[in-house]
C-alpha positions in Angstrom: 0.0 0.0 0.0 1.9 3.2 -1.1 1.6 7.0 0.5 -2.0 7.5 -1.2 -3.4 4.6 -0.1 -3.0 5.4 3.7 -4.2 8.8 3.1 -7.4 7.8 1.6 -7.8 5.2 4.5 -7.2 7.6 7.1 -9.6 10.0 5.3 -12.3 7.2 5.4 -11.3 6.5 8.8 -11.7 9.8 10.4 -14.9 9.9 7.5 -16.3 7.7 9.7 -15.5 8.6 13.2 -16.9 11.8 12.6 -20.1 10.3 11.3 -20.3 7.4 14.2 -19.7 10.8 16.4 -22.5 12.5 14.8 -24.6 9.6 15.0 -24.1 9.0 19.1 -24.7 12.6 19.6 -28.1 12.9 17.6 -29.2 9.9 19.8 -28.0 11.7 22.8 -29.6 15.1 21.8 -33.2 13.2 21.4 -32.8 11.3 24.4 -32.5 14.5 26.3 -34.9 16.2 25.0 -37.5 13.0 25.4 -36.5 13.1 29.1 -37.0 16.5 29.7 -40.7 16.2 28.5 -41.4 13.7 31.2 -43.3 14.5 34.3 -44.1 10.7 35.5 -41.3 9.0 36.9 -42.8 5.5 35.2 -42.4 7.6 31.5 -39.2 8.6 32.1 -37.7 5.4 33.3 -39.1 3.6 30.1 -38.0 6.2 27.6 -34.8 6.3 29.2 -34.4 2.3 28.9 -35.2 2.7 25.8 -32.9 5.0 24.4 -30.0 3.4 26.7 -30.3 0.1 24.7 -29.8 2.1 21.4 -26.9 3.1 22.7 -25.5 0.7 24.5 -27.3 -2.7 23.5 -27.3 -5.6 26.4 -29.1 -8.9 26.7 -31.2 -8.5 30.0 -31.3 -5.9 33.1 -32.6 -5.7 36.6 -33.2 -3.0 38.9 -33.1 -3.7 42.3 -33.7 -1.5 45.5 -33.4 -1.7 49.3 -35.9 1.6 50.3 -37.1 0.7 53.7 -35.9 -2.9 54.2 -33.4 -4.7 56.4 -30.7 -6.3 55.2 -30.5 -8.4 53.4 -33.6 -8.0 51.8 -34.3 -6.5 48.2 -36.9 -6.1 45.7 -36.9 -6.2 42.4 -38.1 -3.5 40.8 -37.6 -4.4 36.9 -36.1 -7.1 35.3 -36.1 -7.9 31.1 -37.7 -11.1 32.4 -40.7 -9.4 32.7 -43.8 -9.9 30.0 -45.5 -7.2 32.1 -44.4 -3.7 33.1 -44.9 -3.0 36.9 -44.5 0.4 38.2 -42.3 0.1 41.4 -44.0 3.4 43.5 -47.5 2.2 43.0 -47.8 -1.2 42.6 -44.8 -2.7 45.1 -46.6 -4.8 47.1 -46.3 -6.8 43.1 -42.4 -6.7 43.3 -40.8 -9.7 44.7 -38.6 -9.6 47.1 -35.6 -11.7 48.2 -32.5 -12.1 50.4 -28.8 -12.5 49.9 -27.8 -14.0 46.3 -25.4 -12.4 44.1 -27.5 -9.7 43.3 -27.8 -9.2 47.3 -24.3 -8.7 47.7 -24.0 -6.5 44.7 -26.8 -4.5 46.6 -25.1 -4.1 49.6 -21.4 -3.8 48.7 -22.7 -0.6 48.1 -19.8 -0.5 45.1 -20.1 -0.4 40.8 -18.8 -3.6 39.9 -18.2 -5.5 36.5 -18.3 -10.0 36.5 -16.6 -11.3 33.1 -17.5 -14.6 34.2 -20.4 -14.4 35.8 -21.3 -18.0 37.6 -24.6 -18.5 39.7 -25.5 -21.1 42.0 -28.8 -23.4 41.6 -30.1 -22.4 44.8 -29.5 -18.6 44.5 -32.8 -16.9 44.9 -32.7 -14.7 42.3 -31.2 -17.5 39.8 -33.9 -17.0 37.1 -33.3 -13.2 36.5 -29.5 -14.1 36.1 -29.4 -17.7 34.3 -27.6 -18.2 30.8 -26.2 -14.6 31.2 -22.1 -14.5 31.5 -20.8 -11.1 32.0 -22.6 -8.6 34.9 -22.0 -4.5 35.3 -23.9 -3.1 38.5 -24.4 0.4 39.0 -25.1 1.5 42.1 -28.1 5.2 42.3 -26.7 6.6 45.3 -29.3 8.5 47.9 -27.5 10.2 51.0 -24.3 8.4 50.4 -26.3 4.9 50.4 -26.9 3.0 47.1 -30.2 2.3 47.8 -30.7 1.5 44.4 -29.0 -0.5 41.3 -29.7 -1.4 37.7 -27.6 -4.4 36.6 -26.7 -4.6 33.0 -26.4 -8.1 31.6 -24.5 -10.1 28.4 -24.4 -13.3 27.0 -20.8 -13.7 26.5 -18.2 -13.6 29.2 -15.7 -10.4 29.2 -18.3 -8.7 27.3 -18.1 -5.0 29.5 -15.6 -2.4 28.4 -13.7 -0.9 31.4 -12.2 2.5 30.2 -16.3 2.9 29.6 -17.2 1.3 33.1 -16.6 5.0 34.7 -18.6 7.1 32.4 -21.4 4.2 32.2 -21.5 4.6 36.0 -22.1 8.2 35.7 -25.0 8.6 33.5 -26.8 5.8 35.4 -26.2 7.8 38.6 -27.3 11.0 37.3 -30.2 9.4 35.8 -31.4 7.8 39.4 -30.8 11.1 40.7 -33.1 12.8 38.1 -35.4 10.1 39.2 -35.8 10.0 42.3 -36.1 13.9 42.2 -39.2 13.2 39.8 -40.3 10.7 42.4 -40.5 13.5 45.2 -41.6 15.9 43.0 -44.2 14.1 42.0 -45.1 13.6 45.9 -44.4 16.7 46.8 -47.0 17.7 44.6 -49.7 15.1 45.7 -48.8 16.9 49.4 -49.7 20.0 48.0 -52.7 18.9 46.7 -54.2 17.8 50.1 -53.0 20.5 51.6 -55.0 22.8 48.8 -58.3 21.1 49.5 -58.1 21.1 53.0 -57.1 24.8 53.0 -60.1 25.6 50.5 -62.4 23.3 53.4 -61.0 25.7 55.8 -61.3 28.7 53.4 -65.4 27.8 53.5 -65.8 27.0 56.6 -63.9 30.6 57.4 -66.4 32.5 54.6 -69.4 30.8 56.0 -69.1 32.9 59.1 -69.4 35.8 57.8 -72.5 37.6 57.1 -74.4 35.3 53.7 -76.4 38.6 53.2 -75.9 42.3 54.4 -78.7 43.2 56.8 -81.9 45.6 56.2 -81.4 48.7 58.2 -84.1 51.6 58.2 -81.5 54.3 57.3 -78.6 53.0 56.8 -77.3 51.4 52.8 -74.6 48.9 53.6 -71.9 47.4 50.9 -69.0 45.3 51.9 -65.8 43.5 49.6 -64.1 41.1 51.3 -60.8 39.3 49.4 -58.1 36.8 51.0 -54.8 37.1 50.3 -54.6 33.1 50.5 -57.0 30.7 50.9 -58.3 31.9 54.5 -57.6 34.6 56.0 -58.3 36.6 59.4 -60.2 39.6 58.7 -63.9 39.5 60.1 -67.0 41.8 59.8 -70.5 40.9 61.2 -73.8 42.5 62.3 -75.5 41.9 65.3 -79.5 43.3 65.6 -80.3 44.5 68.7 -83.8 46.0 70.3 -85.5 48.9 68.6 -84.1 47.9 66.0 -80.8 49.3 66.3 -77.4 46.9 65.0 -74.2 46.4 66.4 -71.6 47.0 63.2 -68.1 45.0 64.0 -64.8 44.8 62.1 -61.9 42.9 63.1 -58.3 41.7 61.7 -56.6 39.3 63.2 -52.7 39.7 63.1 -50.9 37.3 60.7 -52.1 35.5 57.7 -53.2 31.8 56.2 -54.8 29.4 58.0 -53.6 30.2 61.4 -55.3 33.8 61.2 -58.6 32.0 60.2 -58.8 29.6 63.1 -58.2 32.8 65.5 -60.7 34.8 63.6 -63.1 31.6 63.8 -62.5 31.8 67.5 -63.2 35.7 67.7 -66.5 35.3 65.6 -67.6 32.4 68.3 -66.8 34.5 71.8 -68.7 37.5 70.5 -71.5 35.1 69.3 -71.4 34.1 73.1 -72.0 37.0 74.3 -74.5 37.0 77.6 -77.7 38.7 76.1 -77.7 41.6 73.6 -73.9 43.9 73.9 -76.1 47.1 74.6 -72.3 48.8 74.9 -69.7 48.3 72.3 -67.1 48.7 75.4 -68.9 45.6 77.0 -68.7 43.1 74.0 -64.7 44.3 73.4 -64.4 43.4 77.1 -65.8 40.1 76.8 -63.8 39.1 73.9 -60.3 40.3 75.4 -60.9 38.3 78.4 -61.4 35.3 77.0 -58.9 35.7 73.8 -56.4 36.3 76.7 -57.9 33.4 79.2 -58.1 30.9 76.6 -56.5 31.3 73.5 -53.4 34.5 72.7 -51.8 34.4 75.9 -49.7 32.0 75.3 -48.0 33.3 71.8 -48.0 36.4 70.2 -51.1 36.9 68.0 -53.9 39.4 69.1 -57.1 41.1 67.3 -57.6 44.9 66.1 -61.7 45.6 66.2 -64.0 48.2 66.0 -67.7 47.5 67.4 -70.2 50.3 67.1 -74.2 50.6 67.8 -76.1 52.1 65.1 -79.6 53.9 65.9 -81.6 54.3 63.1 -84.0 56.5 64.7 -81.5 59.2 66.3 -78.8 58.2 63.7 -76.2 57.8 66.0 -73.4 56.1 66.4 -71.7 54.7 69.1 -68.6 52.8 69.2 -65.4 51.4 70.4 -61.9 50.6 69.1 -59.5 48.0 70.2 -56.6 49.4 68.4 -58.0 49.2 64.9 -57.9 51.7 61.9 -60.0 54.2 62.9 -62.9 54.5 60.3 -63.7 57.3 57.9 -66.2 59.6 58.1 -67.4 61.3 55.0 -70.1 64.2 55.6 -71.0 65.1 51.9 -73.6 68.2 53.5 -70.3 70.3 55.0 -67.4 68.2 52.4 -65.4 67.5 55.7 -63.8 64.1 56.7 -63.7 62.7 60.1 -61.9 60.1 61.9 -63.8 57.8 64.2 -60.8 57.7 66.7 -62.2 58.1 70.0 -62.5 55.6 72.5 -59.4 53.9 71.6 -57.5 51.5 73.3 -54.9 48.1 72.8 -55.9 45.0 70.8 -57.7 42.5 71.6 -55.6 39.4 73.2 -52.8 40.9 74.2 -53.5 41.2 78.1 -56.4 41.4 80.0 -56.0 45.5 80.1 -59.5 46.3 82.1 -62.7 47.8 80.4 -62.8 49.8 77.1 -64.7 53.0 76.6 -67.3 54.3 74.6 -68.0 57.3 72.2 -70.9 58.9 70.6 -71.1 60.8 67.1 -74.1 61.9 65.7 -74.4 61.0 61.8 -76.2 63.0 59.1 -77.8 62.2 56.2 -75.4 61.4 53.6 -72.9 60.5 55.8 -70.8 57.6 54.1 -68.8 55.2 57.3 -65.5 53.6 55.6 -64.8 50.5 57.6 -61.5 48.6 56.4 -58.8 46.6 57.7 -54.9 47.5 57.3 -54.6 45.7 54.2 -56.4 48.6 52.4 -53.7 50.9 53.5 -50.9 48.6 53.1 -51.2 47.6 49.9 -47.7 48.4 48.3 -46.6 49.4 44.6 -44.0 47.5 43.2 -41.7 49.6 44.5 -42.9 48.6 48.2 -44.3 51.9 49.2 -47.7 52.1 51.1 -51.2 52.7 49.4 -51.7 54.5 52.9 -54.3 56.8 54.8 -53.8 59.7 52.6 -55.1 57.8 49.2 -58.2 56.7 50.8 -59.2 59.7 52.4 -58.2 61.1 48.7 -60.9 58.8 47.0 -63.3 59.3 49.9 -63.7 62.7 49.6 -65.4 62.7 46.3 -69.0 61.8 47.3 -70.8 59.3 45.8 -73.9 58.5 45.6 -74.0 54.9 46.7 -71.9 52.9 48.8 -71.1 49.7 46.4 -69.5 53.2 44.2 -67.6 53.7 47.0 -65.5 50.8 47.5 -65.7 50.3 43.7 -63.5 53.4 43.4 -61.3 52.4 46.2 -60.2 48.8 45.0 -59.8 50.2 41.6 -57.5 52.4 43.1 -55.8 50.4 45.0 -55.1 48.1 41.9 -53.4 50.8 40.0 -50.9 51.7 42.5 -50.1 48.1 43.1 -49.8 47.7 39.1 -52.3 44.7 40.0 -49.8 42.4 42.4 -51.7 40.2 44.3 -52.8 41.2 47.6 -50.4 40.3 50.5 -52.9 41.1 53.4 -56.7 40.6 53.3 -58.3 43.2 52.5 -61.9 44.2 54.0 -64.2 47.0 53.4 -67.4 48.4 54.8 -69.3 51.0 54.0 -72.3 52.5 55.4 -74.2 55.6 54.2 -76.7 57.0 55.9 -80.1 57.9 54.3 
């Protein structure tokens, strides 16, 4: 063979390295991207079987794990023996199990190991997944430093694993039990989640039903309320209690924190002032009541506690009388004179904290026209992107401009409210009320 000769069989043979290269990483490419469309763990394992036997063909495998049993027991989780595919995380009570054996010790040497001359006894247990096979590569899927896990790649003929590939081989099967097992507890994690979600809506019900189904009738009063969670549940609270001559009692409460654990404490609020002895003639006397057992029972004990405002409303005089256990004070909008009062008297700590000793009370004659803002901090704190404060001065802003019903009102507010946030969802619930006076 002269000097041309080898050049044009060198060509051909770097011809065809190039195209056995090109070949390997096409098959590569699609594997990954098949993999990355799974979401099932099942899927993915199948796919990637699949495409793993393209690339490197074998004669038989068997997957074996050890999750949460003793040695020296295993189960076998796959096995080419197989006519029918079983899926190891929801069907194991169909995946046999055995002790010791070959593939025992493989298991739980804990170590990648390659047999060229693989010989098994009659009486091993796992003898049928493993007869008339001669050469043996296990790779161990390490979890926490533990191979819990191992796929065991089988040939017919002895010798028939290469060794400088024996690292690399190890390391995608690793990576792919990794990628696994992650799919696996995602795949729980989001079953957990969905429990969670349907209990928190059950709570999220149970929460709403206690509040008022419909807004009471009152002889001179219009009443519109918006009520939103910033999760499922939250803690804010408005109710309406009648009372004789047919005067009301008007109360608004926000319970400090958020979720689910706000809820439960407003659920408990809502049942102590439902508990009340007889009709809470005084707002002071109802705010007392609640403290005291809050305190006695429930908040002394960690560090939650309960804004509220409780007034009486007479339709007759049109008169209000009320008292604040540190919450926002409400707005006052008299539309006859265009001023803007705050309903801050009578003011005194939250509910819950400690048993501080009787609240006061405080009068203020109403007009008609008069248009009572009720809310919780969550209208005030609402924050822009840029994390400032909605804040006091906004709402008395919008307030000003009378309107001439209340469900305007609080339309004009939220609307508000959503274009300084730039529509982020709420991050406190947020309650209105608003009464106008006929």
């Amino acid at each position: 063979m002269d000097l041309t000769e080898h050049e044009t069989e060198a060509t051909r043979s770097t011809g065809r390295a190039i195209e056995d290269w090109r070949h390997r990483m096409a098959q590569v490419v699609a594997m990954m991207r098949e993999l990355s469309l799974q979401s099932d763990p099942q899927s993915m394992v199948r796919a990637y079987g699949r495409r793993v036997r393209e690339l490197m063909p074998v004669d038989g495998f068997i997957a074996l794990s050890r999750r949460e049993l003793a040695p020296p027991k295993y189960r076998v989780t796959r096995s080419s023996l197989w006519k029918e595919e079983i899926n190891p995380w929801r069907e194991k009570d169909r995946l046999p199990v055995f002790e010791g054996g070959v593939l025992g010790d493989l298991l739980y040497g804990d170590e990648p190991r390659i047999i060229d001359d693989l010989v098994v006894a009659v009486n091993d247990p796992a003898v049928a997944h493993l007869a008339g096979y001669r050469s043996l590569q296990a790779l161990p899927h390490y979890d926490q430093g533990v191979g819990l896990n191992m796929t065991i790649l089988l040939r017919n003929e002895p010798r028939a694993f290469d060794r400088d590939q024996f690292p690399e081989n190890f390391w995608v099967s690793s990576l792919f039990g990794r990628a696994t097992q992650n799919l696996v507890l995602s795949d729980q994690l989001r079953q957990a989640y969905e429990v969670v979600e349907r209990e928190l809506k059950v709570v999220a019900d149970i929460q709403r039903s206690l509040l008022p189904k419909q807004l009471p009738q009152i002889d001179t009063l219009e009443l519109a309320a918006h009520y939103q969670t910033s999760r499922f549940a939250g803690g804010d609270y408005y109710d309406f209690f009648p009372l004789s001559d047919g005067r009301w009692g008007i109360m608004i409460a926000d319970v400090s924190g958020h979720g689910t654990p706000a809820a439960v404490l407003m659920a408990v609020t809502h049942s102590i002032a439902h508990s009340f002895p007889g009709p809470p003639e005084r707002p002071s006397k109802l705010l007392d009541f609640v403290n005291h057992h809050l305190v006695a029972r429930y908040t002394s004990d960690n560090s939650t506690f309960v804004t509220a405002f409780y007034g009486i409303f007479d339709p007759v005089s049109r008169s209000l009388t009320y008292s604040s256990a540190g919450h926002n004070p409400p707005l006052v909008r008299r539309c006859i004179d265009h001023t803007l009062l705050e309903l801050d008297g009578a003011r005194r700590f939250p509910l819950g904290l400690f048993d501080h000793g009787s609240h006061e009370d405080t009068t203020i004659q109403l007009l008609p026209g008069d248009q009572i803002i009720f809310y919780t901090d969550g209208i005030t704190e609402a924050a822009d992107p840029a994390g400032r404060l909605f804040g006091v001065e906004r709402l008395e802003k919008i307030v000003r401009r009378c309107r001439p019903d209340a469900d305007e009102l609080i339309q004009a507010i939220l609307v508000a409210i959503d274009v300084f946030t730039a529509g982020q969802p709420a991050t406190d619930d947020r309650t209105i009320l608003v009464a106008r006076v006929r």
